[in-house]
C-alpha atoms as a printed R data frame, in Angstrom:
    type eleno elety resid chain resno       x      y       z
1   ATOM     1    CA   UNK     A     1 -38.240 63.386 -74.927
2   ATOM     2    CA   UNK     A     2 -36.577 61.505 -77.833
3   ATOM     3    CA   UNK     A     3 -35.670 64.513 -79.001
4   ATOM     4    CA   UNK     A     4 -33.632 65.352 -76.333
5   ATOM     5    CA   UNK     A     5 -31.915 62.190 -76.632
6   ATOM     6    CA   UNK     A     6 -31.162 62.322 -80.103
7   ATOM     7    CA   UNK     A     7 -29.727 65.673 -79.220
8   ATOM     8    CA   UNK     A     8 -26.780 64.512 -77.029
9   ATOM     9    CA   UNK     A     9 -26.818 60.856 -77.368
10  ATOM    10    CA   UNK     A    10 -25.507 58.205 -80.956
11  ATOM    11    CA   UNK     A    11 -25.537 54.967 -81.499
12  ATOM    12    CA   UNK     A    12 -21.998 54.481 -79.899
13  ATOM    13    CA   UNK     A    13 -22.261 56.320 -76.798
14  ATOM    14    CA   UNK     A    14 -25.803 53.819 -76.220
15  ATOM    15    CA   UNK     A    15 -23.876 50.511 -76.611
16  ATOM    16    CA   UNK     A    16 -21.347 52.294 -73.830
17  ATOM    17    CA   UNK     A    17 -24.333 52.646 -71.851
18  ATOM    18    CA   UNK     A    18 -25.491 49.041 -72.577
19  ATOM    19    CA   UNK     A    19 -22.390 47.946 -71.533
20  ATOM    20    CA   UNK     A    20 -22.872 48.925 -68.043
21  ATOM    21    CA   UNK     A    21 -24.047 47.081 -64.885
22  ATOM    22    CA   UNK     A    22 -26.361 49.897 -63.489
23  ATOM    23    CA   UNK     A    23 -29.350 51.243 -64.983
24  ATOM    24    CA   UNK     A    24 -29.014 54.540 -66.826
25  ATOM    25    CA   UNK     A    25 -31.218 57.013 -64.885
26  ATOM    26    CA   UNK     A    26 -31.641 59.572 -68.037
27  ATOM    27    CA   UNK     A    27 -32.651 57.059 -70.452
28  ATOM    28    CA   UNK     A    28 -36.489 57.760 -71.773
29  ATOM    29    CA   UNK     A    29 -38.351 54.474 -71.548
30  ATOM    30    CA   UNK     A    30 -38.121 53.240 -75.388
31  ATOM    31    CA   UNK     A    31 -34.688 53.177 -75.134
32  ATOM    32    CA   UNK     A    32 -34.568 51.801 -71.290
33  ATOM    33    CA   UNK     A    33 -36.670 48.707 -72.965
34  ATOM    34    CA   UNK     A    34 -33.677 48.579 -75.371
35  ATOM    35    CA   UNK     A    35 -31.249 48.556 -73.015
36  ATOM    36    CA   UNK     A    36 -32.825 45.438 -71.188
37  ATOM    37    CA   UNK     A    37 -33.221 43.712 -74.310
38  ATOM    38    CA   UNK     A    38 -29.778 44.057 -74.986
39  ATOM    39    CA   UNK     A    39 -28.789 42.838 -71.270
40  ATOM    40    CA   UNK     A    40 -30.695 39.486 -72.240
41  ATOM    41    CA   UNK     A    41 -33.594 40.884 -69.645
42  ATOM    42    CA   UNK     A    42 -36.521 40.414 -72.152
43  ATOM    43    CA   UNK     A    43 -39.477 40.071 -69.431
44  ATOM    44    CA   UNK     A    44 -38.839 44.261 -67.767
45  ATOM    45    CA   UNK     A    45 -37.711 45.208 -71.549
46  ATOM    46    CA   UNK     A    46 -41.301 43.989 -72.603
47  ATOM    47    CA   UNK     A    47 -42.909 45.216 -69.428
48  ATOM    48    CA   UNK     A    48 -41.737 48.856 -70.036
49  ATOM    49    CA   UNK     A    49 -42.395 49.287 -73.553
50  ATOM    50    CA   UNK     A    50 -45.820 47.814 -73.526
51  ATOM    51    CA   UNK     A    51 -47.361 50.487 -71.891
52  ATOM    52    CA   UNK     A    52 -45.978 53.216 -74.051
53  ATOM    53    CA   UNK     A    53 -48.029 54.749 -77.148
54  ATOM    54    CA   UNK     A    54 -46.802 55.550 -80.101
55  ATOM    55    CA   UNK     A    55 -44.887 54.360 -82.922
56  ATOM    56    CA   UNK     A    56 -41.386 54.121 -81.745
57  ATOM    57    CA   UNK     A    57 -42.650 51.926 -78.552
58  ATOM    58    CA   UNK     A    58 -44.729 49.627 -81.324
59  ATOM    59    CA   UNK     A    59 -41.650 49.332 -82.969
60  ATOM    60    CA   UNK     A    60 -39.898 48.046 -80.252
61  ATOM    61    CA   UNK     A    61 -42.677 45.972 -79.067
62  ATOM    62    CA   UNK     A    62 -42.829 44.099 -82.173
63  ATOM    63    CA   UNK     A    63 -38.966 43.406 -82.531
64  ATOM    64    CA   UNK     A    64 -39.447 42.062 -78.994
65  ATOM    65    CA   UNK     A    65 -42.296 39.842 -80.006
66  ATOM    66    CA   UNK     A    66 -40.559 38.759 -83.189
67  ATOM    67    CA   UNK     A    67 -37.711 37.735 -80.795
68  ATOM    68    CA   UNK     A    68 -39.862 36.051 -78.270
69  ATOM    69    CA   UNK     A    69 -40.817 33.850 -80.987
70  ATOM    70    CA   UNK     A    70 -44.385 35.160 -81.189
71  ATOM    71    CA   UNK     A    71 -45.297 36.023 -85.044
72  ATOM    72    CA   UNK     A    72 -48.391 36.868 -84.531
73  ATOM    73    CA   UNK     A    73 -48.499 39.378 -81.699
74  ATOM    74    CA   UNK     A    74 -45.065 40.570 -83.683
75  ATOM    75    CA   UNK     A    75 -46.914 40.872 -86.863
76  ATOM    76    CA   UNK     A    76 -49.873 43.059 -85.138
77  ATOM    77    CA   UNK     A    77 -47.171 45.240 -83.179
78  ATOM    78    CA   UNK     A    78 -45.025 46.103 -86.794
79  ATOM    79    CA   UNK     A    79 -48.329 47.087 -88.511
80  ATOM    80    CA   UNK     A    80 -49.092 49.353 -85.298
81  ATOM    81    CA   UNK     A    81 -45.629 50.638 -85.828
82  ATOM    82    CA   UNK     A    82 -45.973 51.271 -89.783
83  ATOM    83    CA   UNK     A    83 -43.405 48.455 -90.295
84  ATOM    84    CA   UNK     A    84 -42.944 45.819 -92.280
85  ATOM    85    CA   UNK     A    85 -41.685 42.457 -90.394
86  ATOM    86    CA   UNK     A    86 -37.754 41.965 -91.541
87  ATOM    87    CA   UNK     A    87 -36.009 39.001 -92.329
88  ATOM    88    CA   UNK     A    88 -33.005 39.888 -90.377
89  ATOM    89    CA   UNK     A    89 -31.283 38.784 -87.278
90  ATOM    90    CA   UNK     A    90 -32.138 40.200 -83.778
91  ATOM    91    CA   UNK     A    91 -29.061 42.173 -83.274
92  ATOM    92    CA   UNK     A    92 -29.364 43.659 -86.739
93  ATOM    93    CA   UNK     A    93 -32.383 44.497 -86.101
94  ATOM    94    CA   UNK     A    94 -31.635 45.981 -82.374
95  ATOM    95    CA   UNK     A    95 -29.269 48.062 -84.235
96  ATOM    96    CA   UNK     A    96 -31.552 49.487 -86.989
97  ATOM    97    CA   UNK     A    97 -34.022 50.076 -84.288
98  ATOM    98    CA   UNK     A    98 -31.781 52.454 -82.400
99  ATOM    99    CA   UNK     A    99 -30.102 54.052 -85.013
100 ATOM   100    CA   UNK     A   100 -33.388 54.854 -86.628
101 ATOM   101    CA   UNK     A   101 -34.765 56.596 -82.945
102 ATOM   102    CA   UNK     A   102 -31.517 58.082 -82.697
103 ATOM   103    CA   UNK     A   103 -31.955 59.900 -86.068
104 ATOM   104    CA   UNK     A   104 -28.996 58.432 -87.244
């Protein structure tokens, strides 16, 4: 599935998407979670991505943790990912993050 996505969706055309009120049906979940972080919503962002395997979802799940304020859990969730924690801001980050899954 994020292959499809990478295949007709960049980083742009997302923060268009995160720019609008309603919920983008087509979105796969990792990037759904993204799209509520970036709407301040970080309780359903959290709620979707923690119950998704796989590297990408860890690497969300740690940013999210890291933002929550949470080093631990966020240090657990980046080694689960293959990350390293970064000393970066959030939005930085939340950029990096989808550019990366975008194959940008």
């Amino acid at each position: 599935m994020m292959q499809q996505l990478r295949d007709y969706m960049n980083f742009q055309n997302f923060k268009i998407l995160c720019e609008q009120k309603d919920v983008p049906e087509a979105l796969n979940p990792v990037f759904l979670a993204l799209w509520y972080d970036y709407r301040n919503n970080w309780d359903v962002a959290h709620s979707i991505v923690q119950n998704i395997p796989g590297l990408e979802a860890s690497w969300v799940h740690a940013y999210l943790h890291r933002k929550e304020g949470d080093e631990a859990n966020a240090s657990y969730w980046y080694s689960r990912a293959g990350k390293t924690k970064p000393g970066i801001d959030f939005k930085e980050e939340w950029e990096i993050i989808c550019r990366s899954l975008l194959g940008e």
